[in-house]
C-alpha positions, 0 to 999 in steps of 0.5 A: 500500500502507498501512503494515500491507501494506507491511510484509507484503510486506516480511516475505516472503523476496523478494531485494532489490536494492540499487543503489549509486553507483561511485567512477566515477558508474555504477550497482552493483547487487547482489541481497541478503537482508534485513530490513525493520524501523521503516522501515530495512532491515537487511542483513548482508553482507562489508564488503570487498564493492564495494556495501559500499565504494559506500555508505561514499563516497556512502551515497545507495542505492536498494532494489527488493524486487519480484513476478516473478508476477502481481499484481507488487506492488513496492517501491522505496525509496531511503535512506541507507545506514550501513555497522556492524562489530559492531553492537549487537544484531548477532547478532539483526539476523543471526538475523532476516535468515537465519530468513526465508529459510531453514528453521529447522533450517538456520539455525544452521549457515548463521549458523556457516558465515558467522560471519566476516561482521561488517558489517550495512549498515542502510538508512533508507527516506528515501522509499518507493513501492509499488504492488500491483499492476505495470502 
């Protein structure tokens, strides 16, 4: 994939996966929502969440966004992930996670609902692979 249909692909309200490192060395993996912008995904999430705590010790993460039909076209980035309380631009960064997974009318009252999550984990794509179509 080239630049324009990564992020096209990336733009579609697929779950991601994230996989973090435990405190003991295995592999923690979550299915989340997310943004993906300037080559970083953005997810806003509980920061007393396991994932969370795996990415403050060790921020060497991975993210899989992939196809569960044909023509499985999949992502699979690894980064370093920042875990932010009350970030800048928090609120935008939230809005823009919600507006692509739910309907608008929905999403007002999703964001309010959830209104105590303050934690954005942001995860800067060090390396991307991404085909268009599986083997």
């Amino acid at each position: 994939m080239n630049k324009a249909e990564l992020q096209a692909f990336l733009d579609r309200p697929m779950t991601a996966i994230v996989a973090t490192v435990g405190a003991k060395g295995g592999v923690h993996s979550v299915p989340v929502w997310y943004r993906f912008r300037a080559g970083s995904f953005r997810i806003w999430t509980d920061g007393s969440r396991q994932w969370v705590k795996n990415a403050r010790r060790n921020p060497q993460v991975s993210v899989v966004v992939a196809e569960h039909e044909a023509p499985y076209a999949a992502v699979v980035a690894r980064g370093e992930a920042e875990v932010e309380v009350d970030p800048a631009g928090m609120k935008d960064d939230i809005r823009g996670i919600v507006e692509r997974y739910l309907p608008e009318g929905e999403v007002d009252a999703y964001i309010a609902q959830w209104a105590a999550l303050r934690t954005i984990v942001r995860i800067e794509a060090l390396q991307i692979r991404a085909w268009g179509r599986g083997y």
